[in-house]
VMD Tcl script that builds the backbone (N, CA, C; Angstrom):
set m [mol new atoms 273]
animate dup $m
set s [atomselect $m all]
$s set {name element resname resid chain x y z} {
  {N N UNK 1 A -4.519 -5.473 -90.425}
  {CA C UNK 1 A -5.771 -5.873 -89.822}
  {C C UNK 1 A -6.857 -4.910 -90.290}
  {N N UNK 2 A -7.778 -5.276 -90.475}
  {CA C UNK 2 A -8.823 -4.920 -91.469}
  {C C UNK 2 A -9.592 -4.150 -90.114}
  {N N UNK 3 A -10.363 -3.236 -90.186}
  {CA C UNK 3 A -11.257 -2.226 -89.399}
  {C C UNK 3 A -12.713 -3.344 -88.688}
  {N N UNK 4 A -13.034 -4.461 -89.357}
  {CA C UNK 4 A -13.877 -5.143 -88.556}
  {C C UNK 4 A -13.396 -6.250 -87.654}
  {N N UNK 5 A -11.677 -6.627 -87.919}
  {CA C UNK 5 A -11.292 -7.313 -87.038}
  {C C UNK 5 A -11.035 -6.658 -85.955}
  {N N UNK 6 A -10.361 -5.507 -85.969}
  {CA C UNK 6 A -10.297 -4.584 -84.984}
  {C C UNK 6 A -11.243 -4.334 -84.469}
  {N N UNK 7 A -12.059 -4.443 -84.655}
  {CA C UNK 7 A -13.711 -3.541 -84.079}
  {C C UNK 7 A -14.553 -5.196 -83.202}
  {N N UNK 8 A -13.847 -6.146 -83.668}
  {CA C UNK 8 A -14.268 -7.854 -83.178}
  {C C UNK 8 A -13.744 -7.780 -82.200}
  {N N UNK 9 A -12.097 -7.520 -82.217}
  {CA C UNK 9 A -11.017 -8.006 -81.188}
  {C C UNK 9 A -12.059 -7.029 -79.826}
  {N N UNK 10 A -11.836 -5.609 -80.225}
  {CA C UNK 10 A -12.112 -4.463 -79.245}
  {C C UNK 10 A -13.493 -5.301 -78.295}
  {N N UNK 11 A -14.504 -5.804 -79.124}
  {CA C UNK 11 A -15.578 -6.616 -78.359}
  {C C UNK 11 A -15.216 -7.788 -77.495}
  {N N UNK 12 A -14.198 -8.447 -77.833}
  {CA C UNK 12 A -13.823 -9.577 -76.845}
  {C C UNK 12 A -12.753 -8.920 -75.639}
  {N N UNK 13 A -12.221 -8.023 -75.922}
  {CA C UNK 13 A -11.550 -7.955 -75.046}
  {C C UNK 13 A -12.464 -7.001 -73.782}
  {N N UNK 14 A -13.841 -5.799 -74.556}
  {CA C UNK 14 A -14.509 -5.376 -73.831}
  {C C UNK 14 A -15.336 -6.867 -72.524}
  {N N UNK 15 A -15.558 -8.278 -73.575}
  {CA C UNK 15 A -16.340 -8.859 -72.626}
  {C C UNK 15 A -15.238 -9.439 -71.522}
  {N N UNK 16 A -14.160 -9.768 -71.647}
  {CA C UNK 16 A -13.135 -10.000 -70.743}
  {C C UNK 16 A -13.039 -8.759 -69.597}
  {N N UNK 17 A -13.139 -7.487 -70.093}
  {CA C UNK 17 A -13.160 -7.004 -69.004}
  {C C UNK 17 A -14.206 -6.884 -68.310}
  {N N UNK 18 A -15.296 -6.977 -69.071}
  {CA C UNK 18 A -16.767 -7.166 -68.153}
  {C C UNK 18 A -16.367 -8.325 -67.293}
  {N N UNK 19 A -16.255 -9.535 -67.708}
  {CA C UNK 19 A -15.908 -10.443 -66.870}
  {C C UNK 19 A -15.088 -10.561 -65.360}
  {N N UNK 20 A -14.353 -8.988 -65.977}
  {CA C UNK 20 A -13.011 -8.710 -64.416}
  {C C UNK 20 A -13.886 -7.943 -63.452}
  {N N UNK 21 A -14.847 -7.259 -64.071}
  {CA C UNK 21 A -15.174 -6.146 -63.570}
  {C C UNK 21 A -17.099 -7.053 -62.399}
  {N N UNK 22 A -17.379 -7.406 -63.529}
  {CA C UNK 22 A -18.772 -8.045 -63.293}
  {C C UNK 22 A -19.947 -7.214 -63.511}
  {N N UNK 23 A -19.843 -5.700 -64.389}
  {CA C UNK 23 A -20.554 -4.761 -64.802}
  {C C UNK 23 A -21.482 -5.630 -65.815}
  {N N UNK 24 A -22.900 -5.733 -65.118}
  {CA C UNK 24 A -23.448 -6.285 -66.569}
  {C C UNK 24 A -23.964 -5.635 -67.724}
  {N N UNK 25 A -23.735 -4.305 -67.989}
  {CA C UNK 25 A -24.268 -3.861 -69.256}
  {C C UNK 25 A -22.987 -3.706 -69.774}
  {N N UNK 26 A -21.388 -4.172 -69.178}
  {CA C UNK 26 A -20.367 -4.269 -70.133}
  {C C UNK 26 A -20.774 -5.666 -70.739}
  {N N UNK 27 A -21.380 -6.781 -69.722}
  {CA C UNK 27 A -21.043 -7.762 -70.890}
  {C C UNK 27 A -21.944 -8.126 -71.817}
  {N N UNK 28 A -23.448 -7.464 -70.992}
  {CA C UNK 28 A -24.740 -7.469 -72.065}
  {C C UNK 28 A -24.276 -6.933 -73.482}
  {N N UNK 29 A -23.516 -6.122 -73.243}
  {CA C UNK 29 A -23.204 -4.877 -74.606}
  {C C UNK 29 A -22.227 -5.569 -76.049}
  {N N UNK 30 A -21.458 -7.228 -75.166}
  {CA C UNK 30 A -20.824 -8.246 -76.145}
  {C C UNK 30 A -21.304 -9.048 -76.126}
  {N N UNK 31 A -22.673 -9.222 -76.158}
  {CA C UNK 31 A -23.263 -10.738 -76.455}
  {C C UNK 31 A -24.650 -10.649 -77.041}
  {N N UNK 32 A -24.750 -11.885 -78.049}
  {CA C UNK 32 A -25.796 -11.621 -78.662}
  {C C UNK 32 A -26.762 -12.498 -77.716}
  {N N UNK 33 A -28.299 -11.780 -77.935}
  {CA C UNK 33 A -29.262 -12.233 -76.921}
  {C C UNK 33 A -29.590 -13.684 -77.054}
  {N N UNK 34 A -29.312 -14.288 -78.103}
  {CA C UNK 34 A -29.248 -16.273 -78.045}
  {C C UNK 34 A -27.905 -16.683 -77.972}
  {N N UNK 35 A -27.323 -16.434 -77.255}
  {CA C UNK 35 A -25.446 -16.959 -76.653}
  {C C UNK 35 A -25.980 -17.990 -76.236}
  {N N UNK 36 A -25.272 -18.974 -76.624}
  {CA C UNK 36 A -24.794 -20.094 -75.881}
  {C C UNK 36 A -23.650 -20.417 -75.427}
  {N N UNK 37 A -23.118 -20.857 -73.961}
  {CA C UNK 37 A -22.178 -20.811 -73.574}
  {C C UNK 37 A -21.981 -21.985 -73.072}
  {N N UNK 38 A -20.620 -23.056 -73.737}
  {CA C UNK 38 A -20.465 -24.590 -73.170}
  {C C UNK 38 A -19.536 -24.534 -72.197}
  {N N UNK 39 A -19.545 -25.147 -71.249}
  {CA C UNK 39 A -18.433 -25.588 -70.483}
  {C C UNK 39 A -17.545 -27.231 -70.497}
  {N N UNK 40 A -16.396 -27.266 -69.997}
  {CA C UNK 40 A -15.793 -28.840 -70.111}
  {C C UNK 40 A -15.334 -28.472 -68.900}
  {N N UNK 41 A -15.727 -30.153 -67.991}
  {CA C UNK 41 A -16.770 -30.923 -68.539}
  {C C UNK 41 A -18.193 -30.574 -69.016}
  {N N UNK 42 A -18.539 -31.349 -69.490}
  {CA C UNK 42 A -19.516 -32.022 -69.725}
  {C C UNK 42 A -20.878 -31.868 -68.518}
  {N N UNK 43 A -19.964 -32.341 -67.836}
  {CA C UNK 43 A -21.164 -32.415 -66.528}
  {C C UNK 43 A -21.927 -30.610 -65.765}
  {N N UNK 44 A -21.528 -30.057 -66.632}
  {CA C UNK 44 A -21.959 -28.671 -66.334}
  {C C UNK 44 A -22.708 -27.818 -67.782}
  {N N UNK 45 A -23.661 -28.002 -67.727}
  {CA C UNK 45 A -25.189 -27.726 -68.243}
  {C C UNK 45 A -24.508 -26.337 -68.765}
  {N N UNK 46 A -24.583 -26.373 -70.322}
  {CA C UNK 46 A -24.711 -24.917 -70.932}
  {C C UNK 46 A -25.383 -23.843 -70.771}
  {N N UNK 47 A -24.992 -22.620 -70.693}
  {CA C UNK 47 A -25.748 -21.394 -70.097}
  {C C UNK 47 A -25.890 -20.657 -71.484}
  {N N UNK 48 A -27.652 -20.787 -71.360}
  {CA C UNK 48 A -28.308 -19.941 -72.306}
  {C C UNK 48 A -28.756 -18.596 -72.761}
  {N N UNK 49 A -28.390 -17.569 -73.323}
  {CA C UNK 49 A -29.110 -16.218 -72.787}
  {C C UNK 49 A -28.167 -15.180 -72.885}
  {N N UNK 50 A -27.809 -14.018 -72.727}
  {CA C UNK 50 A -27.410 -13.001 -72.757}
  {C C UNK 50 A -27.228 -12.921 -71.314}
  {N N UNK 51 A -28.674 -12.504 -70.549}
  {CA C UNK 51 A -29.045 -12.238 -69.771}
  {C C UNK 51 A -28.193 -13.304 -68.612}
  {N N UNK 52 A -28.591 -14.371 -68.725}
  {CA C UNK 52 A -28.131 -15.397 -67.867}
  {C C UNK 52 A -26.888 -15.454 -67.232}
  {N N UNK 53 A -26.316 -15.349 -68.715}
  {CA C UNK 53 A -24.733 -15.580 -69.085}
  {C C UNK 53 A -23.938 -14.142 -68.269}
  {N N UNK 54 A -24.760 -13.215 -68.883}
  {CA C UNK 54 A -23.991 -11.803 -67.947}
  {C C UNK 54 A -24.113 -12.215 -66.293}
  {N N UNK 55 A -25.092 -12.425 -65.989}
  {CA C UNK 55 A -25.356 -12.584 -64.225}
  {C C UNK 55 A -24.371 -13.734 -63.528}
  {N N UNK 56 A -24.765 -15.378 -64.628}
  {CA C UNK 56 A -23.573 -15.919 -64.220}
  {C C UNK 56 A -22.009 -15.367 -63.809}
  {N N UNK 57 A -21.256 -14.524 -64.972}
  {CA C UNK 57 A -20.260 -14.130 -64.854}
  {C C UNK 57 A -20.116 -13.029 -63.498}
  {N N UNK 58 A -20.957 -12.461 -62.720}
  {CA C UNK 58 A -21.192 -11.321 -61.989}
  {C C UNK 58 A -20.916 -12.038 -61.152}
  {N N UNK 59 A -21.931 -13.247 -60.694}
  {CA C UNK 59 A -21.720 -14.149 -59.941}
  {C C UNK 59 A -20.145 -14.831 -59.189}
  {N N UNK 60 A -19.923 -15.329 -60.385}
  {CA C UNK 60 A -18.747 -15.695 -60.729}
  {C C UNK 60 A -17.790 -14.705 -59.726}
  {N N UNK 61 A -17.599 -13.811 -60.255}
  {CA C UNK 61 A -17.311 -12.551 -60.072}
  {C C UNK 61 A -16.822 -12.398 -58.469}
  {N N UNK 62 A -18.050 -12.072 -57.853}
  {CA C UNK 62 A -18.726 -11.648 -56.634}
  {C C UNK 62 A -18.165 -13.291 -55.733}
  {N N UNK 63 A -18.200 -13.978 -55.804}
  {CA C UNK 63 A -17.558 -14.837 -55.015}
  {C C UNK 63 A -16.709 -15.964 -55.454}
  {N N UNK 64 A -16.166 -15.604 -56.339}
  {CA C UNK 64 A -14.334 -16.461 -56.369}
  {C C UNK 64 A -13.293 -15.574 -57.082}
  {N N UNK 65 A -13.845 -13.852 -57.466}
  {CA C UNK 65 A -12.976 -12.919 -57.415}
  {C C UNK 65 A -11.712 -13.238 -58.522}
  {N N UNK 66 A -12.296 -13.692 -59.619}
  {CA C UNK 66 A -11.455 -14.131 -60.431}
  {C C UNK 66 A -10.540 -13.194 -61.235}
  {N N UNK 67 A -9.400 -13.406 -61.671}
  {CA C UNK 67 A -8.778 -12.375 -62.543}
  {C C UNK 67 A -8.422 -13.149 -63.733}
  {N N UNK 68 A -8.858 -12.078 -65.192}
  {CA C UNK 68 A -9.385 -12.949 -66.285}
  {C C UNK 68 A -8.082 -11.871 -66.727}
  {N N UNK 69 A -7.258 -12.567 -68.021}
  {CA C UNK 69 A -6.390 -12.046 -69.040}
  {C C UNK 69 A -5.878 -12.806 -70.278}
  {N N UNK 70 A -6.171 -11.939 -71.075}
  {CA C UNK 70 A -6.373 -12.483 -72.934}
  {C C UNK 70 A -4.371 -12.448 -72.711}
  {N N UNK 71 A -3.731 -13.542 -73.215}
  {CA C UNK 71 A -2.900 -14.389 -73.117}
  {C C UNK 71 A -2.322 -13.968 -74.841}
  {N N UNK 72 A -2.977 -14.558 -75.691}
  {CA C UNK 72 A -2.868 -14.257 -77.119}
  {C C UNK 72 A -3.939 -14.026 -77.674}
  {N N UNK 73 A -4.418 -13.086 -78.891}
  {CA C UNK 73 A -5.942 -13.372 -79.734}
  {C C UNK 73 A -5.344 -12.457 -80.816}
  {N N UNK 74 A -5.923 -13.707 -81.865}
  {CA C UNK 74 A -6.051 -13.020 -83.156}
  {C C UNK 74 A -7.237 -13.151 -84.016}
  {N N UNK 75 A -7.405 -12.081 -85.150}
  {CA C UNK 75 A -8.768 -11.838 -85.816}
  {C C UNK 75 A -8.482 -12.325 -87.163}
  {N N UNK 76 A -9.469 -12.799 -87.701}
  {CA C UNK 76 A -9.381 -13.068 -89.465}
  {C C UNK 76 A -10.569 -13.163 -89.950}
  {N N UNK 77 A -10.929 -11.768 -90.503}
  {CA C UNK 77 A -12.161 -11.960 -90.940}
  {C C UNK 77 A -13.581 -11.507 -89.712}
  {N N UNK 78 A -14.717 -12.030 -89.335}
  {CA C UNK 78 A -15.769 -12.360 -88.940}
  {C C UNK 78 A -15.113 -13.218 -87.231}
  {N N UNK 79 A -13.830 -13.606 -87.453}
  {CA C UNK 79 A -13.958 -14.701 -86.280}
  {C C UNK 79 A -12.628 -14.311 -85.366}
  {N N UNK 80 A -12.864 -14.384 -84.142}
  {CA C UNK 80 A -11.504 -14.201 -83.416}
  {C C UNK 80 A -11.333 -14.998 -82.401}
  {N N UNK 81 A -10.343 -15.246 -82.220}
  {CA C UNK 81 A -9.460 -16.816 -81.382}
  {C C UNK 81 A -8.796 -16.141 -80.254}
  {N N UNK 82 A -9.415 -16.518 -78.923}
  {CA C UNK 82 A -8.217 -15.649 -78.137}
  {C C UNK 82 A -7.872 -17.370 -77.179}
  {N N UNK 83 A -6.530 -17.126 -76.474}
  {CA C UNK 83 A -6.182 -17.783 -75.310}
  {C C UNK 83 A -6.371 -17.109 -74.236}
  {N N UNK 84 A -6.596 -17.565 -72.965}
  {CA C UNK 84 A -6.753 -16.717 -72.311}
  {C C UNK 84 A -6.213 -17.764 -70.336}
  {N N UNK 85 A -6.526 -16.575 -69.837}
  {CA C UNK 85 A -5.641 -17.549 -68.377}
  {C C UNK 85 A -7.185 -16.793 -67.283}
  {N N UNK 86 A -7.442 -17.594 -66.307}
  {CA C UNK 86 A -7.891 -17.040 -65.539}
  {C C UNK 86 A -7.335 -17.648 -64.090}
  {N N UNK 87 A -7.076 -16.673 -63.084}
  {CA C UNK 87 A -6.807 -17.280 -61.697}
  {C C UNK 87 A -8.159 -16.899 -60.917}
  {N N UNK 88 A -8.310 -17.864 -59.560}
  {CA C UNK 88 A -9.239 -17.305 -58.946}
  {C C UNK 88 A -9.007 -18.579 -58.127}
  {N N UNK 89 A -9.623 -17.948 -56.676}
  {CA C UNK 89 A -9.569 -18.545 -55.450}
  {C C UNK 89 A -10.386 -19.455 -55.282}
  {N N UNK 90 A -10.716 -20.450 -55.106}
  {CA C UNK 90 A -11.872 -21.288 -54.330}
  {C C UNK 90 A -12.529 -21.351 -53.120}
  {N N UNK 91 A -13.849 -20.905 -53.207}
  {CA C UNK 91 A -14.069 -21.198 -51.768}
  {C C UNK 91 A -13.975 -21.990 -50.276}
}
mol reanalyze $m
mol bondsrecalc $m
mol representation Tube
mol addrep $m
């Protein structure tokens, strides 16, 4: 594994833990400031922003207490693929 896949992976797995944690200058610190973020379905409006996207996840966070874990991920190049599992309670 080449030193920029490593240095890719290390960023996704930093925003996963931002995600556990809900620290937003961990996840500001993995995302570029025009992220776009889709969801499925469909029926739930893409979240635009850096900014947005970090608070959403805080959100997130802060009331359904989710626990996020990278499952498998691999790097090649510029691009990395992870699986991942999340549990979390419903209100």
């Amino acid at each position: 594994m080449s030193s920029n896949e490593a240095e890719n992976i290390s960023i996704v797995l930093k925003y996963f833990d931002g995600c556990n944690t809900g620290d937003l200058d961990d996840l500001l610190s993995t995302l570029d400031p025009e992220v776009v973020h889709f969801f499925l379905p469909k029926q739930f409006k893409p979240i635009r922003g850096a900014q947005h996207l970090a608070k959403y996840w805080r959100k997130f966070k802060v009331h359904l207490n989710p626990i996020w874990k990278i499952d498998h991920i691999i790097a090649q190049g510029n691009e990395v693929v992870s699986e991942w599992s999340c549990l979390w309670t419903p209100e």
